[in-house]
C-alpha positions, 0 to 999 in steps of 0.5 A: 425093273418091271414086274415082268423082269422081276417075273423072271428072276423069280422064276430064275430062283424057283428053278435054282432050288426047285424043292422049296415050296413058295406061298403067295405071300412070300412071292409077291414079297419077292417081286415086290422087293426085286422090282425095286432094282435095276435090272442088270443089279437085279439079276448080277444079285440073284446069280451071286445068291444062286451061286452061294445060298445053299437053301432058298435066300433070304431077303438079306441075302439079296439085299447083301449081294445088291450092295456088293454089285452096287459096289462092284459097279462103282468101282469099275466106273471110277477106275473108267473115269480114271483111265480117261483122265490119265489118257487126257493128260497124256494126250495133252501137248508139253512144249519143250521148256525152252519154249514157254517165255515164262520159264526161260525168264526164270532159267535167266533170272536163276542164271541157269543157261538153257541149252538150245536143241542142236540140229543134225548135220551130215555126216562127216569129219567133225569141224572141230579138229577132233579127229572124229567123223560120224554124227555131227550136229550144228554148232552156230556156223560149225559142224561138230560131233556130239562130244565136242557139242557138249565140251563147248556147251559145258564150258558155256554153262549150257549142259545138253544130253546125248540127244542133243536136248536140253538136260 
């Protein structure tokens, strides 16, 4: 910070405790030492030492609350760089696992079927003689309810969930 700014913060502290008597030794020492930090630091330090020193501060008063704004500090940084990170990740596009080649290789390979989105169709008695109307969903030509969806698939060794997705 520049002498002036450190000027002030000084003048900040006289005022805090206004019985003390300062010689000029001792305040140029302090304007010396607090022109070495960042004003923001500078002035988040001399505030914390207001708030706890009941006499005038020492230097290593200061010098302690400078370390704990220090920190302070980069804690709210990592935690911002953090957060950026995980909204990254979030906002990053996962395709449906059935559409990455490579893993539908495996899936066969392991001979682990994968189960294909169903599309919605109208409403309406399910094609499946089941007795049910509602939802129904494609099934290659017919148009079934969920249930009947998952008794076939299940029974073809390809488990979907009540979505009509892959499980």
């Amino acid at each position: 910070m520049t002498r002036e700014q450190a000027a002030g913060l000084f003048a900040l502290l006289r005022a805090a405790y206004p019985r003390t008597k300062i010689g000029d030794d001792t305040a140029d020492l302090w304007l010396d030492e607090l022109a070495k930090l960042d004003h923001p630091i500078g002035e988040q330090a001399v505030r914390s030492v207001m708030a706890s020193v009941r006499g005038w501060p020492s230097l290593a008063h200061l010098g302690d609350q400078v370390e704990v704004v220090r920190e302070q500090l980069r804690r709210k940084r990592q935690e911002a760089e953090r957060r950026a990170e995980v909204l990254a990740d979030e906002e990053m596009p996962r395709p449906p696992l059935r559409d990455i080649p490579v893993v539908v290789e495996f899936l066969e390979r392991m001979r682990i079927g994968v189960a294909p989105t169903l599309e919605r169709a109208s409403d309406g008695p399910c094609e499946d003689k089941c007795g049910r109307t509602g939802e129904r969903c494609w099934l290659g030509r017919v148009r079934v309810c969920a249930k009947c969806a998952r008794y076939r698939l299940n029974a073809a060794g390809q488990a979907i969930d009540s979505d009509g997705e892959a499980a």
